[in-house]
C-alpha positions as CSV (number, residue, x, y, z in Angstrom):
1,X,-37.9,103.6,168.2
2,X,-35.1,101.3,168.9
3,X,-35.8,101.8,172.5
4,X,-39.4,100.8,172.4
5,X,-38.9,97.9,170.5
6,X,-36.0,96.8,173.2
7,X,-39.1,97.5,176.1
8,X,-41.3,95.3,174.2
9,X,-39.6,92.4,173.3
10,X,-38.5,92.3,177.3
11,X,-42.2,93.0,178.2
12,X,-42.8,89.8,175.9
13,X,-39.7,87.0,177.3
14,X,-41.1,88.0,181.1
15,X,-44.7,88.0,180.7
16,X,-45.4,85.5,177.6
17,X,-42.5,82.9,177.3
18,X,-43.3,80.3,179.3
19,X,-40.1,78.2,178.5
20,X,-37.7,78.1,176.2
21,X,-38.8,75.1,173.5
22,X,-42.2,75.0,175.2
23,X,-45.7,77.0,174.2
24,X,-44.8,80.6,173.1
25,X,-46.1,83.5,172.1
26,X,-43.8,83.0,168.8
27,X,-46.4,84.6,167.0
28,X,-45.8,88.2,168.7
29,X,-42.7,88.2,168.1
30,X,-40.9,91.7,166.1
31,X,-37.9,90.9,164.0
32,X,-36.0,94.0,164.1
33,X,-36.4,94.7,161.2
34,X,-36.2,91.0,159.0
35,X,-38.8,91.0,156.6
36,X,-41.4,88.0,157.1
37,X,-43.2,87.3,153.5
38,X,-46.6,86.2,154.1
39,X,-47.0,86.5,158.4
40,X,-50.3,84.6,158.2
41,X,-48.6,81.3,156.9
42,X,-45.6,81.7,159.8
43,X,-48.0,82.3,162.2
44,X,-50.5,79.0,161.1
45,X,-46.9,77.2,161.2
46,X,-46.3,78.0,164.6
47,X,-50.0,77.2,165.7
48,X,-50.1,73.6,163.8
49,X,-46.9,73.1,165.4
50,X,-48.4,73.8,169.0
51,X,-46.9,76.9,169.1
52,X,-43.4,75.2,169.5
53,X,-40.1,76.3,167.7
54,X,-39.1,74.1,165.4
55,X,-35.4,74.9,163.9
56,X,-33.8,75.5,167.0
57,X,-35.2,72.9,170.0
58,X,-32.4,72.8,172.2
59,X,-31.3,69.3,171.8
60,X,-32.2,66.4,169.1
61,X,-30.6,66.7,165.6
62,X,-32.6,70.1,164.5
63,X,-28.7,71.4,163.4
64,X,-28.9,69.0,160.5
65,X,-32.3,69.9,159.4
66,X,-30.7,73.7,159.4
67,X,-28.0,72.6,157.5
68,X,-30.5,70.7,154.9
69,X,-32.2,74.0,154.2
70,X,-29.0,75.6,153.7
71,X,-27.7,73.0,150.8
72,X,-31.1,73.3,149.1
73,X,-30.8,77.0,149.4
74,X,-27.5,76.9,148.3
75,X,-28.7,75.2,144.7
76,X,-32.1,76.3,144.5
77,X,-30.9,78.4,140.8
78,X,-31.8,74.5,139.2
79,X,-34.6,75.0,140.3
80,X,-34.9,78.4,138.7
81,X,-35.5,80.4,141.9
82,X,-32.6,82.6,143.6
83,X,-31.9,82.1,147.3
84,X,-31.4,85.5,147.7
85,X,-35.3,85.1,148.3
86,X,-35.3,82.7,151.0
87,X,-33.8,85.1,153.6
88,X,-30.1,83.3,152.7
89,X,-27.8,85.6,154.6
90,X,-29.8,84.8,157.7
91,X,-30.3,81.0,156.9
92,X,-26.3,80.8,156.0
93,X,-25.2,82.8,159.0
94,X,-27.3,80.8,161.6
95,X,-27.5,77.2,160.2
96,X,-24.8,76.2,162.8
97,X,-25.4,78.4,165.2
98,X,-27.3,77.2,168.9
99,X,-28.6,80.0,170.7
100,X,-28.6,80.4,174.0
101,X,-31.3,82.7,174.6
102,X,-34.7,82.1,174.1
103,X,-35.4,85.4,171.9
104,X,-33.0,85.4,169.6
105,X,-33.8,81.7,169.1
106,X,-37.3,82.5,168.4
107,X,-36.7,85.6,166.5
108,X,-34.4,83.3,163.8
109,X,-36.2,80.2,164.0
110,X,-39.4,82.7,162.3
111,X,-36.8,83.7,159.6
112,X,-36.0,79.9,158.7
113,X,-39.3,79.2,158.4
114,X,-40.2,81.8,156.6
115,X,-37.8,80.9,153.7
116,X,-38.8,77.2,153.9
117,X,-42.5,78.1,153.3
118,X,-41.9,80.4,150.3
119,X,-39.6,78.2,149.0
120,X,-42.0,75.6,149.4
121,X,-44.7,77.4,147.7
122,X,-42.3,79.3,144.7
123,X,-41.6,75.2,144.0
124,X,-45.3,74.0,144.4
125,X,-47.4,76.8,143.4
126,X,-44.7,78.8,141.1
127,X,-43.1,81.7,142.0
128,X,-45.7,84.6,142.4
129,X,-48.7,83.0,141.1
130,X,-50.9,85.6,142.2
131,X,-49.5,88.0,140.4
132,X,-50.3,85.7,137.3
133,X,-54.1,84.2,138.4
134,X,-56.1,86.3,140.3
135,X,-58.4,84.0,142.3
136,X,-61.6,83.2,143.1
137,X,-63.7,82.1,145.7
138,X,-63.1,78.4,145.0
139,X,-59.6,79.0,143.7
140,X,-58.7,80.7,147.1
141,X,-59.9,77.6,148.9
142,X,-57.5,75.5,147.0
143,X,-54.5,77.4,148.0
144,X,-55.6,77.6,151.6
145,X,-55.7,73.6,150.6
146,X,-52.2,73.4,149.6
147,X,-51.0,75.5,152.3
148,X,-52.1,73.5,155.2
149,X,-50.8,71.1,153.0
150,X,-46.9,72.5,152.7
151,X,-47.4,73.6,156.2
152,X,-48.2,70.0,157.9
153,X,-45.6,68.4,155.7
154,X,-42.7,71.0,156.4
155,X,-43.5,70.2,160.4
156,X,-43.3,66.3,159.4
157,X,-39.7,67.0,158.4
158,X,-39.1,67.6,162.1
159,X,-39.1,64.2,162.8
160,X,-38.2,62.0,159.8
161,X,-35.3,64.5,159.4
162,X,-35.7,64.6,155.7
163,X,-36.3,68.2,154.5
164,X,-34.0,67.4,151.2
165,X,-36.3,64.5,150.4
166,X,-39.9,66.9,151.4
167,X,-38.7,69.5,148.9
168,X,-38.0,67.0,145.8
169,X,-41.4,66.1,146.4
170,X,-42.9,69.3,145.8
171,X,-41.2,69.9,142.0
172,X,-43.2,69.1,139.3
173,X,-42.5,65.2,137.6
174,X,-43.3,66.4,134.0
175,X,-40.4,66.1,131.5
176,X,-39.9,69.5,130.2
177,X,-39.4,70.4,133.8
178,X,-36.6,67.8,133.8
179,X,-35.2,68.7,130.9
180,X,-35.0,72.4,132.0
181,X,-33.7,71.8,135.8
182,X,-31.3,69.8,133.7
183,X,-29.7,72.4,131.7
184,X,-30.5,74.9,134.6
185,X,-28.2,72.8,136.6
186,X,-25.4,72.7,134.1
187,X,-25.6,76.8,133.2
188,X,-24.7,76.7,137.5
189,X,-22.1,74.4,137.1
190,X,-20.4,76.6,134.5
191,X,-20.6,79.7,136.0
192,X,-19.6,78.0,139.2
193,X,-16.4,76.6,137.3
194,X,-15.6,80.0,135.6
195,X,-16.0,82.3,139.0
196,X,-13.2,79.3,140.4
197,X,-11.1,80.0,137.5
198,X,-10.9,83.8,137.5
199,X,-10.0,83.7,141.5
């Protein structure tokens, strides 16, 4: 199986990459095995985004937009969400890594987005709404809405460079929200304090 997946994924960099950081067949591409949760919305991504990568263009500052999504990773329990999630072995491992070859650069920048969309959306729509609301006709055209939506504003981090700034936007502004991100964020800065203590 291993062996046919290898032959494919050459069959795909000869015959459908035209250059690395240009048009792609990103959307074809088999992740070995990472888990992509919810392959419509990564594909859309990559077809708003002219089919382009978008965490690892060779050149420009796309490091520090890697890096953003690891720090917000890294406290997303005030938020109430655990980045285990958000694909964070992947995310922390690669952040500061540049590839040099165009697959594996493809093949990781479809992880990164995958854990900024569905962190987007747990933060925007709540974590699995649809297993709570089971939607209708006009309900499901609100969500395809508010995915364009997350999708054409995650791409508009490429290039103000402010991902920290596009998530904050998305949480709600109510008080009790506050309040509980508040206390969420000091529970986190306790056990953070008592794991330092006991090593």
């Amino acid at each position: 199986m291993k062996l046919i997946r290898l032959l494919l994924l050459s069959f795909l960099s000869i015959n459908s990459f035209i250059a690395y950081g240009q048009r792609t067949s990103i959307d074809k591409i088999n992740l070995d095995g990472s888990f992509i949760s919810d392959e419509n919305l990564v594909n859309t991504f990559y077809k708003l985004n002219q089919f382009k990568l978008f965490w690892f263009v060779p050149g420009g500052n796309f490091r520090n937009l890697r890096i953003q999504l690891r720090t917000i990773l890294d406290s997303c329990e005030n938020t109430g969400l655990q980045k285990a999630n958000y694909h964070y072995a992947d995310i922390k491992k690669n952040a500061e890594v540049d590839f040099t070859d165009s697959i594996s650069a493809m093949r990781t920048d479809r992880i990164f987005t995958d854990a900024a969309i569905s962190y987007a959306k747990d933060i925007y729509q709540g974590m699995n709404i649809n297993k709570w609301i089971s939607y209708d006709e006009i309900s499901k055209q609100f969500e395809d809405q508010d995915n364009i939506f997350l999708l054409r504003s995650l791409i508009s981090t490429g290039s103000s460079g402010e991902m920290t700034k596009f998530f904050n936007s998305l949480e709600p502004k109510d008080s009790e929200y506050v309040v509980l991100k508040y206390e969420l964020s000091k529970i986190s800065t306790n056990k953070l304090k008592k794991n330092q203590l006991e090593t």
